[in-house]
The first five atom37 places (N, CA, C, CB, O) and aatype in JSON, in Angstrom:
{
  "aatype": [20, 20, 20, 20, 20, 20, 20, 20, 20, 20, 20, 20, 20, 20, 20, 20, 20, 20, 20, 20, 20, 20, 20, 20, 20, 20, 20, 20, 20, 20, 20, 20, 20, 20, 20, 20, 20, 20, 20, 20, 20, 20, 20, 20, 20, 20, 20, 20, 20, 20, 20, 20, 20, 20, 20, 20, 20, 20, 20, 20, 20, 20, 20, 20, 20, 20, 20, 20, 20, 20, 20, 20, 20, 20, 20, 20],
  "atom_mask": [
    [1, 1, 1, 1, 1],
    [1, 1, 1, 1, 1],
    [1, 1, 1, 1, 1],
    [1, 1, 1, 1, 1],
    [1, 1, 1, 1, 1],
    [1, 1, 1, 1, 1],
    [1, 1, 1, 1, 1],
    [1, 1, 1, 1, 1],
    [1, 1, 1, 1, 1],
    [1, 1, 1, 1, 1],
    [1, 1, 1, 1, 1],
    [1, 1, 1, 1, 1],
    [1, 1, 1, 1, 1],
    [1, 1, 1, 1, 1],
    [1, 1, 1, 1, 1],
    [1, 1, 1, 1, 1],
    [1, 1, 1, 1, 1],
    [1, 1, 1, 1, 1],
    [1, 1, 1, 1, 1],
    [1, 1, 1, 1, 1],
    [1, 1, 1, 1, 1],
    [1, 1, 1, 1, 1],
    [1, 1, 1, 1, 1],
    [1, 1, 1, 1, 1],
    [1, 1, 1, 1, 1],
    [1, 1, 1, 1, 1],
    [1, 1, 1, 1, 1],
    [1, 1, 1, 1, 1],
    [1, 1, 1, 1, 1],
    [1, 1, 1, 1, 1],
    [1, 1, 1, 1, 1],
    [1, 1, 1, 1, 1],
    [1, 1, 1, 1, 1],
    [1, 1, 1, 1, 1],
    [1, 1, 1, 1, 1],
    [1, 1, 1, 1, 1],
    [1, 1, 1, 1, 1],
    [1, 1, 1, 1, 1],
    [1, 1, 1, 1, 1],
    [1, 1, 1, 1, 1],
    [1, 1, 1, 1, 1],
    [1, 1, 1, 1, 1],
    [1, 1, 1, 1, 1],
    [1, 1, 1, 1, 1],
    [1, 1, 1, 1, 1],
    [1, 1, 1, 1, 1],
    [1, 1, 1, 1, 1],
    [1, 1, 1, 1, 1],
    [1, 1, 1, 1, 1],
    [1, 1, 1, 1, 1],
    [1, 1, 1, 1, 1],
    [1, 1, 1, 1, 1],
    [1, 1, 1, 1, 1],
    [1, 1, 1, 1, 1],
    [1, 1, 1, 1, 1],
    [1, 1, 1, 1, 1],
    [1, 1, 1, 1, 1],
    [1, 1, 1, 1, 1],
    [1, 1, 1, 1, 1],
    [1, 1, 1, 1, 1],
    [1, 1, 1, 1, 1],
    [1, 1, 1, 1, 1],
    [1, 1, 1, 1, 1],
    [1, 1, 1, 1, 1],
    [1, 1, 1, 1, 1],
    [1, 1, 1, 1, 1],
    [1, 1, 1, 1, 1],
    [1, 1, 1, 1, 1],
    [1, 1, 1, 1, 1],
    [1, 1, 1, 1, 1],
    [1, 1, 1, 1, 1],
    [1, 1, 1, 1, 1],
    [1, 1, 1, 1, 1],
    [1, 1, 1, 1, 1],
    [1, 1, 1, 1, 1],
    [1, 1, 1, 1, 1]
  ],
  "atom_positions": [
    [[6.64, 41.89, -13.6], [6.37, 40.8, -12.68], [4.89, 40.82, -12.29], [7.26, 40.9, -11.42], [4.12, 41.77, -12.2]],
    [[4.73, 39.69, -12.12], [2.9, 39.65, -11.72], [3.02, 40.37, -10.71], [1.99, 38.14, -11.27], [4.1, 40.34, -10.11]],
    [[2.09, 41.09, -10.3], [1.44, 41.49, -8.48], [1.85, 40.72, -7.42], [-0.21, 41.29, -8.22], [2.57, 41.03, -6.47]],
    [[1.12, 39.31, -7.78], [0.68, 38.57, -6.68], [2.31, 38.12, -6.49], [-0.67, 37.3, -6.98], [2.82, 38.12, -5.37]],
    [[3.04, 37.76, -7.65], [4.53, 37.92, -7.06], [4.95, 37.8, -5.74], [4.99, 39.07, -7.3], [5.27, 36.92, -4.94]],
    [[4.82, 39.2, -5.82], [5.51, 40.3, -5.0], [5.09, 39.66, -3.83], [5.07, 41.93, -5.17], [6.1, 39.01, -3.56]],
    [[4.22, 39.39, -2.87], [3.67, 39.17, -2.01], [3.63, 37.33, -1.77], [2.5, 39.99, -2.23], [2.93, 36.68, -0.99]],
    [[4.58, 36.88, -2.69], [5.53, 35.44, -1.89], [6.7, 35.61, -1.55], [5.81, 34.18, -2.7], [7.41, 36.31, -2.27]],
    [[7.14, 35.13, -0.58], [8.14, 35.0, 0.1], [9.14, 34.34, -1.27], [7.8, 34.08, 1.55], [8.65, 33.85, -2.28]],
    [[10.79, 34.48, -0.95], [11.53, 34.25, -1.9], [11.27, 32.37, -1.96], [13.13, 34.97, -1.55], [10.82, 31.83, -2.97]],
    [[11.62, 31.65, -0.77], [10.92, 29.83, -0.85], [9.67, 29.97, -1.72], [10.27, 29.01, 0.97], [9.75, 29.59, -2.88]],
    [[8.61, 30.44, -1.32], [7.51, 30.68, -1.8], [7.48, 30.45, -3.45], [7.21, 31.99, -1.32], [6.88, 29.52, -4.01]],
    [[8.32, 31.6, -4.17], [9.15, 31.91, -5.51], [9.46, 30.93, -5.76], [10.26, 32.74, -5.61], [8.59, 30.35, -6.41]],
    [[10.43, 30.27, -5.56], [11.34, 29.0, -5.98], [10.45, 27.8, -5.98], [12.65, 28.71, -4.93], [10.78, 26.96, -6.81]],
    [[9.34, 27.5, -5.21], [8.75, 26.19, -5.27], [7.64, 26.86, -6.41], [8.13, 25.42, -3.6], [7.47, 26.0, -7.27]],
    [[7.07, 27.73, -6.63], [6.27, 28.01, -7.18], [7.31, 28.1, -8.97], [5.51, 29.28, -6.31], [6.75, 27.65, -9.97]],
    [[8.07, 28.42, -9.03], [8.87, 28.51, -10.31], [9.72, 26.91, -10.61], [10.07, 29.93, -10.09], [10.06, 26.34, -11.65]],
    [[9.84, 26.6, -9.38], [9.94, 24.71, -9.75], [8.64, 23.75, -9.72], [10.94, 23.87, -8.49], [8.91, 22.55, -9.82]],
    [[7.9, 23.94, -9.66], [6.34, 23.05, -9.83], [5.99, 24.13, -11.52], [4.65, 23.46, -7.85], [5.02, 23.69, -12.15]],
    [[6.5, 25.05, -11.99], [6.19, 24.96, -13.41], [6.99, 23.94, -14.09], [6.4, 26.25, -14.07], [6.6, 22.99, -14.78]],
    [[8.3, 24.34, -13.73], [9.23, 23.28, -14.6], [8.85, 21.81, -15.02], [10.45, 23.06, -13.82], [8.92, 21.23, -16.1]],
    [[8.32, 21.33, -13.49], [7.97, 20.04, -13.25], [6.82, 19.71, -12.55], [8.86, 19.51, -12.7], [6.93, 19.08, -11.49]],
    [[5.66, 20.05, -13.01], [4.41, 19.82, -12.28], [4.17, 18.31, -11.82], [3.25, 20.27, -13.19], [4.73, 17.33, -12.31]],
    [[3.17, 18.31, -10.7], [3.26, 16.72, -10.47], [4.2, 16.01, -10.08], [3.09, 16.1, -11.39], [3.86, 14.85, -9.86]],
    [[6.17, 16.45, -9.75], [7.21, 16.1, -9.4], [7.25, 15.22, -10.47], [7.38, 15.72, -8.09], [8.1, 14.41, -10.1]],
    [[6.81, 14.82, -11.7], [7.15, 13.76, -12.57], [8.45, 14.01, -13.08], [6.2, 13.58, -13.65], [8.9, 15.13, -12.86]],
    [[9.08, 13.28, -13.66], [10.62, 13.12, -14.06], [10.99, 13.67, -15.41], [11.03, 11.61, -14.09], [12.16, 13.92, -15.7]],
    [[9.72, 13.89, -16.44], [9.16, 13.78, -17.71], [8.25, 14.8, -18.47], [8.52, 12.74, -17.63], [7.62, 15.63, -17.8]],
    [[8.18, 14.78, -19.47], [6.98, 15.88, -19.87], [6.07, 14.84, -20.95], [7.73, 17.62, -20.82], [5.38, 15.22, -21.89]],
    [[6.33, 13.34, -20.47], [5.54, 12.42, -20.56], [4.33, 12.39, -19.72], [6.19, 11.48, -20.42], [4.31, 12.18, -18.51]],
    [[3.38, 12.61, -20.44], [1.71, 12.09, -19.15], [1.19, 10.55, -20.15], [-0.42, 14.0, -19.22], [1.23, 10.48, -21.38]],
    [[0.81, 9.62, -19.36], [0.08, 8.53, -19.95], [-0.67, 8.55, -18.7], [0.86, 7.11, -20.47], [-0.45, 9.16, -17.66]],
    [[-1.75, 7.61, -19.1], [-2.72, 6.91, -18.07], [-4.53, 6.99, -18.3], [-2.34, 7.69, -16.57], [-5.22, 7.14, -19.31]],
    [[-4.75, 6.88, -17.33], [-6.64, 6.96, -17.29], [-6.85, 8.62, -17.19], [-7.56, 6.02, -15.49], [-5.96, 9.34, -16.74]],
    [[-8.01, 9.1, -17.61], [-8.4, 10.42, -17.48], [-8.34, 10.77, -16.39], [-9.47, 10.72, -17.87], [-8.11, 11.98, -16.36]],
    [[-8.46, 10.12, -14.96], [-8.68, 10.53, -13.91], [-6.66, 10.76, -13.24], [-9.91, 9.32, -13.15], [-6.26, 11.42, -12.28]],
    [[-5.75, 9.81, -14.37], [-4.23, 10.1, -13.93], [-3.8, 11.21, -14.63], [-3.18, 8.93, -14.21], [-3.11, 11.94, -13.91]],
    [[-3.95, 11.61, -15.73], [-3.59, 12.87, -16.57], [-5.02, 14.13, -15.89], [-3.73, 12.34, -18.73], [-5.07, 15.25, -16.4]],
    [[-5.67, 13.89, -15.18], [-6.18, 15.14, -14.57], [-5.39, 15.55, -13.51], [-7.52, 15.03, -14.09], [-5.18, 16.74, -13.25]],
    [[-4.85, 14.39, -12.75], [-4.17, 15.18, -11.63], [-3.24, 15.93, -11.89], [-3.68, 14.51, -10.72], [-2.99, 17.04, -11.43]],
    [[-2.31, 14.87, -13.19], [-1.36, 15.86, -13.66], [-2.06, 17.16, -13.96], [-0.64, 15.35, -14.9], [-2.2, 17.9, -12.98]],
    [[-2.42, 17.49, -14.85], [-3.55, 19.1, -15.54], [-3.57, 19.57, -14.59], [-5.26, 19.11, -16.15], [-2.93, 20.62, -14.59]],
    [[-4.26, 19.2, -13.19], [-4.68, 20.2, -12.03], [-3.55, 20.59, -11.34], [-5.67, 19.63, -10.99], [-3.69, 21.37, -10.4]],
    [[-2.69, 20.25, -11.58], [-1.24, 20.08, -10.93], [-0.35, 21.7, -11.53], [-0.34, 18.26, -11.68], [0.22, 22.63, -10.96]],
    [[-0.66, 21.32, -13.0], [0.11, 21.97, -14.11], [-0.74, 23.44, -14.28], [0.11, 20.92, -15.64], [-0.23, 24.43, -14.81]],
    [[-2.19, 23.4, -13.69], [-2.92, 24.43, -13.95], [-2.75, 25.69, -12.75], [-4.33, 23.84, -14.11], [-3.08, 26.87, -12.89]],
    [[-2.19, 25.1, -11.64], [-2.02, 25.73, -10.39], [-0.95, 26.35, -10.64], [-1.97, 24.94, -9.2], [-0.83, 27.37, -9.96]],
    [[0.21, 26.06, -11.6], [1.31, 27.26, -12.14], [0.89, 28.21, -13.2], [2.62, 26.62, -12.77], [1.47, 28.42, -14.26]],
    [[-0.33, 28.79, -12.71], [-1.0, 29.09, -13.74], [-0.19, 29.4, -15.16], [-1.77, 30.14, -13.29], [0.54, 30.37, -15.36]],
    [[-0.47, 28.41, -16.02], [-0.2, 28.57, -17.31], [-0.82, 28.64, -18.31], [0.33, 27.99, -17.58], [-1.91, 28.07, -18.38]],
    [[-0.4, 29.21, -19.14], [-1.45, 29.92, -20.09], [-1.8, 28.97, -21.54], [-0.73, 31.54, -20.57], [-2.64, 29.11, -22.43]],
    [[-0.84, 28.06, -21.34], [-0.99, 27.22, -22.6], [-0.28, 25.6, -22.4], [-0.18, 28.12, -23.93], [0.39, 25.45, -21.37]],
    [[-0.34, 24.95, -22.92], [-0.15, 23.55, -23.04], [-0.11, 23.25, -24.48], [-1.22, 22.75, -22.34], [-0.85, 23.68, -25.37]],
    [[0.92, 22.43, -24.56], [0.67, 21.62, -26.4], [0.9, 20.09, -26.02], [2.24, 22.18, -27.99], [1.42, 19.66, -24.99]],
    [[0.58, 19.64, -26.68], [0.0, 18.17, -26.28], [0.28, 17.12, -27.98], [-2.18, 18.42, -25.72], [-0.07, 17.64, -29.04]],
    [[0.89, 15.76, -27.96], [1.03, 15.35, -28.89], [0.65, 13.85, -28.82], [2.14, 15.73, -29.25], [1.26, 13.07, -28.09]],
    [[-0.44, 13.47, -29.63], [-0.96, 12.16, -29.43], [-0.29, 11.06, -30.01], [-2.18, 12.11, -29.84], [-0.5, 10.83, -31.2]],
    [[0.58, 10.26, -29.27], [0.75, 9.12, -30.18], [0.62, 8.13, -30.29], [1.39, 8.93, -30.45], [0.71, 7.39, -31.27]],
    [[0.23, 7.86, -28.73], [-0.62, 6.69, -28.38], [-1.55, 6.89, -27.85], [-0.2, 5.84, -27.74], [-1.84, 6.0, -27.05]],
    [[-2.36, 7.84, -27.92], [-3.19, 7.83, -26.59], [-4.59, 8.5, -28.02], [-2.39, 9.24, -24.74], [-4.65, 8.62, -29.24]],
    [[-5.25, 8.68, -27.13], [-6.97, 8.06, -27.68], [-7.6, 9.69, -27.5], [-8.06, 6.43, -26.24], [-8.36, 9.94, -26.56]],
    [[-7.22, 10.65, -28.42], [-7.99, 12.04, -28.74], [-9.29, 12.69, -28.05], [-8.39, 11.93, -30.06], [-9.55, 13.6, -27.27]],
    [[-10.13, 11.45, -28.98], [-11.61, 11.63, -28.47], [-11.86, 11.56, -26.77], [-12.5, 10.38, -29.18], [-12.46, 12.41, -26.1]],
    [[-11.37, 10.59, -26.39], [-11.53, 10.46, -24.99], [-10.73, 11.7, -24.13], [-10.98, 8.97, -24.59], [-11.1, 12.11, -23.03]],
    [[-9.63, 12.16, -24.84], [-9.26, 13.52, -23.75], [-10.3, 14.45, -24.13], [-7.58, 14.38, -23.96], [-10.92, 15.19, -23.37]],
    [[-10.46, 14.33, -25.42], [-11.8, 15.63, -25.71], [-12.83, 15.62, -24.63], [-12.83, 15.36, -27.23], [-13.06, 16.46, -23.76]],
    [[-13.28, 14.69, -24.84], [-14.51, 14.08, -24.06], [-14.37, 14.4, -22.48], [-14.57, 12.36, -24.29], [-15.22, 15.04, -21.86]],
    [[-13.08, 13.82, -21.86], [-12.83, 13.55, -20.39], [-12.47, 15.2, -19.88], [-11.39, 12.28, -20.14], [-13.14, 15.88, -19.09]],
    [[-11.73, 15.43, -20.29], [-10.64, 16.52, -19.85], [-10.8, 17.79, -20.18], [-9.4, 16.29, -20.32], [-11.37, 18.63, -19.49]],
    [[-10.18, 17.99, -21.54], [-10.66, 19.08, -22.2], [-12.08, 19.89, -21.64], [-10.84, 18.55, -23.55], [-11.68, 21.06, -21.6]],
    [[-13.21, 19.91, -21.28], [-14.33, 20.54, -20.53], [-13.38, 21.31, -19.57], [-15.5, 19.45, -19.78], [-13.13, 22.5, -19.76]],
    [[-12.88, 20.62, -18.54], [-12.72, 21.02, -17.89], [-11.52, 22.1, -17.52], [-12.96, 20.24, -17.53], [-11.44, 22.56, -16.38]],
    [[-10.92, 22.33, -18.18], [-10.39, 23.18, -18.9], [-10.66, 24.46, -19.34], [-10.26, 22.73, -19.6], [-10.17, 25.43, -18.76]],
    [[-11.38, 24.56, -20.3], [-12.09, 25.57, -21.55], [-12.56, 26.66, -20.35], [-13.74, 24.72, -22.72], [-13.39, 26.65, -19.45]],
    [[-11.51, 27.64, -20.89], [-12.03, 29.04, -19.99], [-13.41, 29.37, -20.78], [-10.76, 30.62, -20.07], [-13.78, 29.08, -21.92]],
    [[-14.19, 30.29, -19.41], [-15.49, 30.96, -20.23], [-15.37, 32.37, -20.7], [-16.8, 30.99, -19.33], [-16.3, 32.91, -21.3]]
  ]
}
């Protein structure tokens, strides 16, 4: 178990292990929108700290997440 775990309360646990499931309260593991609507999601999804994401384009426009998002992201 992580450390920091230990030192949430059991509520604490449970909202923190249900905002992975479902970051953002969305219904879906659908994100669409403007860079600035799929960041909130990301910042949302990044606060359960997770270690990875896979992502599948089928409508949506590559370059521009490269461009928008992606930076902000990229551990150093």
């Amino acid at each position: 178990m992580d450390p920091a775990l230990s030192e949430l309360s059991d509520d604490e646990r449970q909202e923190r292990d249900r905002r992975r499931v479902n970051p953002g309260g969305l219904g879906s593991a659908v994100v669409a929108g403007s860079p600035d609507t799929v960041r909130v999601y990301l910042d949302e999804y990044a606060k359960c700290q997770v270690n990875y994401c896979v992502f599948s384009f089928q409508w949506g426009n590559l370059r521009l997440f490269a461009e928008e998002l992606m930076p902000r992201y990229v551990s150093s």
